[in-house]
Steps between C-alpha positions, in 0.01 A plus 500: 500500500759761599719400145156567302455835692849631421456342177171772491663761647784482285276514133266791667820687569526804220822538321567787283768528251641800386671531144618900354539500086607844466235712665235222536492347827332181463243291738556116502278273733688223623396177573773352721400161483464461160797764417277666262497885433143668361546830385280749656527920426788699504607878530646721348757713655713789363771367387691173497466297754823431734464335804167442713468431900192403716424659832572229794133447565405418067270806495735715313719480207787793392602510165813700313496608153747689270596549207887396533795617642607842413138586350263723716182292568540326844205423791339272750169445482270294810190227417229424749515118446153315497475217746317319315625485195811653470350795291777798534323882552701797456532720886647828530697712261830382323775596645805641268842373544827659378619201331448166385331305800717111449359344806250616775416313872306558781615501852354250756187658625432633182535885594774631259597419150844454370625558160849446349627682157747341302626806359611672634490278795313646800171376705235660653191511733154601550249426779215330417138582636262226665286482174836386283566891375817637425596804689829675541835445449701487846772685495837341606750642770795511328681349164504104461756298326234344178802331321495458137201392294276398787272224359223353806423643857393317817410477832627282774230298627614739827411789360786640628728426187494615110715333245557660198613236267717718233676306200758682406548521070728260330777569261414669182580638213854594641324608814652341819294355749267666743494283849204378666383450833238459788458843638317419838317812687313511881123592420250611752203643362598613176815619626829358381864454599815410347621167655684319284650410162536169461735422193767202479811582277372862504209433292700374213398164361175551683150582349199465754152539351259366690512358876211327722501417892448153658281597725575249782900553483692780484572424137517746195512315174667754241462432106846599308359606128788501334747220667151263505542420862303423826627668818398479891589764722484484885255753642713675820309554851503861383305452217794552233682213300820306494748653257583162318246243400461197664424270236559581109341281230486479113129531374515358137472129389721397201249663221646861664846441566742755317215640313578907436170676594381288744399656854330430828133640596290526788509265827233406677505260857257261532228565729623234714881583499581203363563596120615767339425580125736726303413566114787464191415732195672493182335685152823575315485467135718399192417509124339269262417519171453868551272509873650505814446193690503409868898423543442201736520503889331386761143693615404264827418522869800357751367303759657483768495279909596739761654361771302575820802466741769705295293707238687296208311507184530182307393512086274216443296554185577792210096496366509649117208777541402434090558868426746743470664733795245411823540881620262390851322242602337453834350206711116479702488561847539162589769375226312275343522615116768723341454721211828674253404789264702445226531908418566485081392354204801383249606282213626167581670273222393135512723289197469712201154671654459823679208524724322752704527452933237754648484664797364260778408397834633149588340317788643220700378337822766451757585164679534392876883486381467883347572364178225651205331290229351744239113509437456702207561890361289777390661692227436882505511763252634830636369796348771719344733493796602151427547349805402320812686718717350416826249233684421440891246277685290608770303261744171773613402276778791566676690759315833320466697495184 
């Protein structure tokens, strides 16, 4: 009786899905158990959709748009989310920005918004009204160290810490490399600190994009972009980091090794700690017969065991996500289904063939083990943006993402 009434509880449960092709941000009804996606409504906001975030509670949803970096079209706008059905309302005013908006977050009780700009790099904050409004910026006390091309924000599960994850630029075009690093700040109600910079080899060799907590250690797992590694940092009593990793680990399979172009994504910790999920993008092309073709690589989500005593992440599956370049993807509530937005569209040559690989959203049920087994993917057709840029999952029940 009690398996049939979680059993209930769980198919009742309403799961929205969130998917941005250039300004249109796009409804999805989930069914978990059957790892289906039902498209609903969308809206329109804008500009191009960069990166969404849902208020702790589900009721809210903040979205940034732009038009690029170095263009002159940047803002956050806030969604009343239906309960319901997942239906997304437009509250409030838009609120301009003075740059292009790469990554937003909320802190833990939901009362203050954080945005990070890539370029050039800074972050901000505004307070946030009981209804899910955007008001002011707060002003900050003095000047903070934002490091080079910031490129995600968040918030300790404290809420006394802010990491600013900032990547740092590769070498280019006879342009010497620009270090990255962790820049961690103390944050009490909007307010931040300086802290710390946390940067092995002085940020050389090291390119953190995205990082996630484990929740029930004091774990950070850190996503390197360009060396396509998986690092865990040591969370101090004081709320800041070790300075060198704890455990380093190579994220490709053989289809990615030594492949120019290739690059880590987004990491994500599975609700129960136990797995961590890191994605591998590659979309660089070479010619054929006169179209440029996808060059070969390896677009997949690393799967990986985390050791529950020591924090060591173990790579046990490399999943290929059927697309090209999974910018995001994001789990349910209760980590029962995954799903990778393959962000472009692109020629792929098969023999002597070329074919067309759309846009898509792959979905894939995870295992007791953490392993995925794909279901099944829903091609999309961006409007004249061209991509998938960005995707999240919201559980309304219980507002966890």
């Amino acid at each position: 009786m009690t398996g049939m009434l979680a059993a209930t509880l769980a198919q009742a449960q309403t799961v929205a899905l969130y998917a941005s092709a250039g300004p249109e941000l796009v409804h999805y009804q989930v069914g978990v158990e059957s790892a289906t996606l039902i498209r609903q409504g969308s809206v329109t906001l804008p500009d191009n959709v960069q990166y969404a975030w849902p208020d702790p509670s589900g009721r809210y949803l903040y979205a940034a748009w732009s038009n690029g970096s170095g263009a002159d079209h940047h803002g956050v706008s806030a969604f009343r989310i239906n309960r319901t059905s997942g239906a997304l309302h437009p509250i409030g005013s838009t609120v301009s920005l003075p740059s292009r908006p790469v990554h937003i977050t909320l802190d833990i009780p939901g009362t203050h918004l954080l945005t990070a700009f890539n370029e050039p790099s800074g972050l901000s904050v505004h307070r946030l009204a009981a209804d899910g409004t955007i008001l002011g910026e707060v002003k900050q006390a003095g000047p903070l160290d934002f490091g080079i091309y910031a490129h995600q924000v968040r918030v300790d599960p404290s809420n006394k810490v802010v990491i600013l994850t900032t990547r740092g630029n590769g070498p280019a075009r006879g342009k010497p490399e620009d270090p990255g690093a962790l820049k961690v700040f103390g944050y009490n109600t909007g307010i931040l600190t300086n802290r710390a910079s946390i940067a092995p080899n002085g940020g050389f060799g090291f390119q953190p994009r995205h990082i996630d907590f484990h929740k029930a250690r004091n774990w950070v797992l850190v996503s390197l972009e360009r060396q396509n590694q998986l690092q865990v940092y040591r969370k101090l009593k004081d709320g800041s980091l070790g300075g060198e990793p704890m455990f380093t680990v190579e994220s490709l399979g053989r289809q990615g090794a030594q492949r120019s172009g290739q690059a880590a994504g987004t990491v994500h910790v599975h609700p129960n700690g136990r797995f961590a999920y890191q994605a591998n993008r590659a979309g660089g092309t070479t010619e054929f017969e006169g179209q440029r073709v996808f060059a070969g690589g390896e677009n997949s989500i690393a799967v990986y065991a985390v050791n529950q005593d020591t924090g060591e992440p173990n790579l046990i599956q490399n999943m290929d996500t059927r697309g090209l370049e999974p910018r995001t993807f994001a789990l349910d509530a209760d980590g029962r289904i995954l799903v990778a937005a393959n962000q472009n569209a692109g020629l792929v040559r098969v023999g002597e063939r070329v074919s067309v690989v759309p846009a898509s959203l792959a979905v894939f049920r995870v295992r007791g083990d953490g392993m995925l087994d794909f279901v099944r993917k829903y091609d999309v057709k961006p409007n004249s943006a061209g991509t998938l840029f960005w995707m999240g999952i919201v559980s309304l029940d219980s507002g966890k993402r």
